[in-house]
C-alpha positions in Angstrom: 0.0 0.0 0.0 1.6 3.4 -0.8 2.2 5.7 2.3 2.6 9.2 1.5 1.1 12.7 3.3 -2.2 12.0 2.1 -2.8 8.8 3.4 -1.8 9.9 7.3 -5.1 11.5 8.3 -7.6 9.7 10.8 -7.7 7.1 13.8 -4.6 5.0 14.0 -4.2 2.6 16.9 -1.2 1.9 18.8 -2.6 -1.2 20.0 -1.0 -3.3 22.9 0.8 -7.2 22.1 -1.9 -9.8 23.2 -0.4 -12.2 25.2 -1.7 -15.6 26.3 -1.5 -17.0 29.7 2.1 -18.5 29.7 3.3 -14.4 28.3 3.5 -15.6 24.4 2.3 -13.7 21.5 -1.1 -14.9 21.2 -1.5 -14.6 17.3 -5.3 -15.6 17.2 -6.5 -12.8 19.7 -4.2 -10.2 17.2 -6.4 -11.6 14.8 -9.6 -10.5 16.0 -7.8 -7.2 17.8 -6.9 -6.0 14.5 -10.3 -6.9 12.3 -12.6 -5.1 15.6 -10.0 -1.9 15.2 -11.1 -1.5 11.3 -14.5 -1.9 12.2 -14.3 0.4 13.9 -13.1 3.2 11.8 -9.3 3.1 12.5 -7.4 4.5 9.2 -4.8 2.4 9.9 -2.9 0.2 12.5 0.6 0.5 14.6 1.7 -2.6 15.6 4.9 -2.8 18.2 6.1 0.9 19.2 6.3 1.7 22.8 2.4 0.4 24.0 3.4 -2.9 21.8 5.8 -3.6 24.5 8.6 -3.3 21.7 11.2 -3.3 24.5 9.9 -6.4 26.0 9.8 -8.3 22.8 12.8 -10.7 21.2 14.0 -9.1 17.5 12.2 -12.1 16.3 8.6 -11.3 18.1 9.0 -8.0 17.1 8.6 -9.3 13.2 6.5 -12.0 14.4 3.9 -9.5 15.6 4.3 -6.6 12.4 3.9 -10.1 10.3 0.8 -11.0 11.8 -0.6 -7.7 12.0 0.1 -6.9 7.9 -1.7 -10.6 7.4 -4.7 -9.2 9.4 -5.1 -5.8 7.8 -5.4 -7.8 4.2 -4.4 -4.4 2.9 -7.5 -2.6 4.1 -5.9 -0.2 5.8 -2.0 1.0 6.2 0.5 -0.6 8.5 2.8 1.7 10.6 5.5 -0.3 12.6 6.9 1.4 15.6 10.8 1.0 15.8 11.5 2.3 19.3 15.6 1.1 19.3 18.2 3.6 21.4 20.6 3.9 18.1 21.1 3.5 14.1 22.4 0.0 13.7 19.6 -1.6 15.7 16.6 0.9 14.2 18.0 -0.1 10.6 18.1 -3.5 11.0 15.0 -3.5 12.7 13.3 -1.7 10.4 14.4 -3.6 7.5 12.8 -6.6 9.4 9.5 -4.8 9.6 9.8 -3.9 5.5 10.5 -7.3 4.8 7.3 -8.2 6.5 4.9 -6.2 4.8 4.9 -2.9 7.0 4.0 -0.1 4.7 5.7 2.7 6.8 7.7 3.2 10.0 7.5 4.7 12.9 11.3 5.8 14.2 11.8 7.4 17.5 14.7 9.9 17.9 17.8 8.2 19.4 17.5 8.0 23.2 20.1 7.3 25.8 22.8 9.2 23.9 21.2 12.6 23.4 21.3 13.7 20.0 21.2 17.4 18.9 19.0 18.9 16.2 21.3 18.4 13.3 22.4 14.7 14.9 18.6 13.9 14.4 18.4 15.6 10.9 21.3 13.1 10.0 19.9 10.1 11.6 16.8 10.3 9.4 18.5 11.5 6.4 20.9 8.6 6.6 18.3 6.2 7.4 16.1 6.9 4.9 18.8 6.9 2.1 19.3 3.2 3.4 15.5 2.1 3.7 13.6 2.6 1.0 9.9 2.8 3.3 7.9 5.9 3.8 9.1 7.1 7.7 7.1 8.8 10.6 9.0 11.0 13.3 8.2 9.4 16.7 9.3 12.9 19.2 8.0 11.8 22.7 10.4 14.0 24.7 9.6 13.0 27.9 10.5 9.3 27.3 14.0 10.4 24.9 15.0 14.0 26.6 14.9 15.4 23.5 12.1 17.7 21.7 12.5 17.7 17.7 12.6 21.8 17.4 9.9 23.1 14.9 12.4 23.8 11.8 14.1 21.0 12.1 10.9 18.7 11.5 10.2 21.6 8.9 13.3 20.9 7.0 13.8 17.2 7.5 10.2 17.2 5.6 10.6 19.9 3.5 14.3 20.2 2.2 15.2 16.3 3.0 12.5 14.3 2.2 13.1 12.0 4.9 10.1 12.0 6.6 6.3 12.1 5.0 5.0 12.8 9.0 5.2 12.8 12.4 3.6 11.3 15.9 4.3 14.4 18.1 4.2 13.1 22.0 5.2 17.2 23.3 2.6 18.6 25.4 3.8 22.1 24.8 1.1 23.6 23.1 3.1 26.5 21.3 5.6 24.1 19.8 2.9 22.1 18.5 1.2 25.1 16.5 4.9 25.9 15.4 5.4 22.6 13.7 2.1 22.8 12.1 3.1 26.5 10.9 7.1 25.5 9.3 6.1 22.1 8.2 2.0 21.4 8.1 1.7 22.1 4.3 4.9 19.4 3.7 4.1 16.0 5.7 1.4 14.9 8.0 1.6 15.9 12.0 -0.5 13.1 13.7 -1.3 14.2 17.2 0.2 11.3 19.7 -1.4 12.5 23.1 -4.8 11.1 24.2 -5.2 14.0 26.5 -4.7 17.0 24.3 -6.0 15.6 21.2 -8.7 17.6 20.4 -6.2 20.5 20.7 -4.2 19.2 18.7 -6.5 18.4 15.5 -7.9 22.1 15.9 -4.2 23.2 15.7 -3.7 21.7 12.4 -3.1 17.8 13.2 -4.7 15.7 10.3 -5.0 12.3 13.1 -3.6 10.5 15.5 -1.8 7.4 17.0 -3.4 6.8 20.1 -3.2 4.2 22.4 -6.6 4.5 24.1 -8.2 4.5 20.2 -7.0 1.1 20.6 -10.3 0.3 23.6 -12.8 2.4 21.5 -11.4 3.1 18.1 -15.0 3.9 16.7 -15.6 6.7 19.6 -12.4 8.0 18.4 -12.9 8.0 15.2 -16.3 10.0 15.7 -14.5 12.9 17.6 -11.9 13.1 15.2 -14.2 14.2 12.8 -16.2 16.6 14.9 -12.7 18.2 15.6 -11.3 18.1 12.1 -14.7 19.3 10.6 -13.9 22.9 13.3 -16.8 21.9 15.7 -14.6 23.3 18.5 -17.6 23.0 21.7 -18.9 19.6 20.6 -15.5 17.7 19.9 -14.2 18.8 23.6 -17.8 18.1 24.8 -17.6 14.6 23.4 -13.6 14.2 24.3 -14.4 15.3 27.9 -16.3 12.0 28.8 -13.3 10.2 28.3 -11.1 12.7 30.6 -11.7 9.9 33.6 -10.5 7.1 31.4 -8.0 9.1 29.7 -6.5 10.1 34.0 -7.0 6.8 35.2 -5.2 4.8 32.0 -1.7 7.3 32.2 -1.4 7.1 35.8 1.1 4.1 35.2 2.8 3.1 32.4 0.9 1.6 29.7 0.3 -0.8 28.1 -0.6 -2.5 31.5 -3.7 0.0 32.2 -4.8 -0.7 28.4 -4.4 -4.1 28.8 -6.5 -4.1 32.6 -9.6 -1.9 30.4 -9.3 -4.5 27.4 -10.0 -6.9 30.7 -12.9 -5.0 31.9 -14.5 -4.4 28.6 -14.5 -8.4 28.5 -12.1 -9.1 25.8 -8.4 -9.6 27.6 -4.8 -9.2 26.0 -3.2 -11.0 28.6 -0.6 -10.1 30.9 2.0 -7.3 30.2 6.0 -8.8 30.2 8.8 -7.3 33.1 9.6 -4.4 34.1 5.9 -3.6 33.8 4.0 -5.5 36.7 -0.3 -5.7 36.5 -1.7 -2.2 37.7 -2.3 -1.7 40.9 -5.5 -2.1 42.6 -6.3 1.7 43.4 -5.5 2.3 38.8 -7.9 -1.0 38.4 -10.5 0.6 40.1 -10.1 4.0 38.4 -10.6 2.2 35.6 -13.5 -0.1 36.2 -15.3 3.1 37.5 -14.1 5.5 34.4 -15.9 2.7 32.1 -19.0 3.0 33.9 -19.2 7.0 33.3 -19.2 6.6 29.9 -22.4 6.5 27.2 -23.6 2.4 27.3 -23.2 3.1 23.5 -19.7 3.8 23.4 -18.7 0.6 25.2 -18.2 -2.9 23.0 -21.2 -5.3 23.7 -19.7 -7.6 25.9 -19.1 -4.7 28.5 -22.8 -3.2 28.1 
């Protein structure tokens, strides 16, 4: 499927790994994640990445999943792989993995651990993208790599290198947000990656998002994506404030262990998550159980009605 600006507007799902029992892939329940996510609206899918559990996954699970998840899209919708490795050697590899499996973009964080500067990053991509012939997403989640993409350089690396066709933008700071829409809007596509401020973020200028809560209700998303992108300001926030609970109670720990709990309580598990992350705590469970219960009996899947 060809990726380019055009094709990155809309719903797309960073969905958790299900697991069975024993903590291995369980291919079946990806299956049936991925055909109830297109259902539901989502323009596309993003398998692995950082609520994939990409850290917590072999090399070979990490194809293993992007594999499965191509065979269940059937080409319906696009498939944007997350590559969340520290440095180049690992990210290219990686990525030529995910290429070879079918993925029709990537997703590729900045470099983390080793923190890069502007024209380090500019580089990175450039370089990457000479070697890897796949359409490529900026991942910039700043408080996970300690480093925040400035405005022109997304601008250039869009406009002037061609290395990216758009961007999941993780900062919270509203001003550098409408910045990047202003220097580099009009040359890829800026997909909002915060739950919390996406509304915001779509009436700044963002053409979608890759959300990891779109993954629980991808058709409620879907419909307030929409609202917002369509400049119905009032009822967009309206309709994105009944999630606020859900939204509160699911980033108060690490995800994708609260996804994983909600998935439970909407009566459709994805197993266990793998170490470091433990199960949620009671006090997030209950947050969570009683977020579900605020929201519209329409918005919630069947089995949870």
């Amino acid at each position: 499927m060809q990726i380019d600006q055009s094709a990155l507007a809309g719903i797309f799902p960073a969905f958790p790994t299900p697991f069975d029992a024993r903590g291995e892939i369980d291919l079946k329940r990806l299956d049936t994640l991925v055909d109830a996510l297109i259902a539901g609206d989502a323009a596309g899918v993003v398998p692995v990445g950082g609520t994939g559990e990409y850290t917590a996954l072999s090399p070979a699970e990490r194809t293993r999943v992007v594999s499965a998840t191509v065979d269940a899209a059937r080409g319906r919708v696009p498939v944007i792989a997350g590559v969340v490795s520290p440095g180049y050697a690992e990210a290219l590899e990686t990525g030529k993995r995910f290429a070879d499996a079918g993925a029709d973009a990537l997703l590729l964080v900045t470099p983390f651990y080793v923190t890069p500067t502007d024209a380090g990053v500019r580089a990175y991509f450039e370089r990457y993208r000479a070697a890897l012939d796949i359409p490529l997403l900026l991942y910039d989640i700043p408080a996970r790599t300690r480093y925040a993409t400035a405005p022109a350089t997304i601008a250039a690396m869009a406009k002037d290198d061609g290395s990216i066709v758009g961007m999941k933008a993780c900062n919270t700071d509203l001003n550098a947000f409408a910045r990047t829409v202003a220097l580099a809007g009009a040359h890829m596509a800026i997909l909002s990656g915060d739950d919390q401020l996406y509304v915001h973020h779509v009436l700044l200028g963002a053409t979608g998002g890759i959300l990891t809560a779109a993954s629980l209700l991808p058709r409620v998303w879907s419909r307030i994506h929409t609202i917002a992108a369509n400049g119905d300001a009032a009822i967009a926030l309206r309709e994105h404030a009944w999630l606020a609970p859900l939204l509160d109670a699911l980033f108060s720990e690490s995800n994708p262990g609260p996804a994983k709990k909600a998935f439970e309580l909407l009566g459709d598990g994805l197993g266990p998550v793998r170490l470091p992350l433990v199960a949620p705590a009671p006090l997030t469970v209950e947050r969570i159980r009683a977020a579900l219960h605020l929201l519209p009996p329409d918005w919630l899947p069947g089995a949870a009605r």
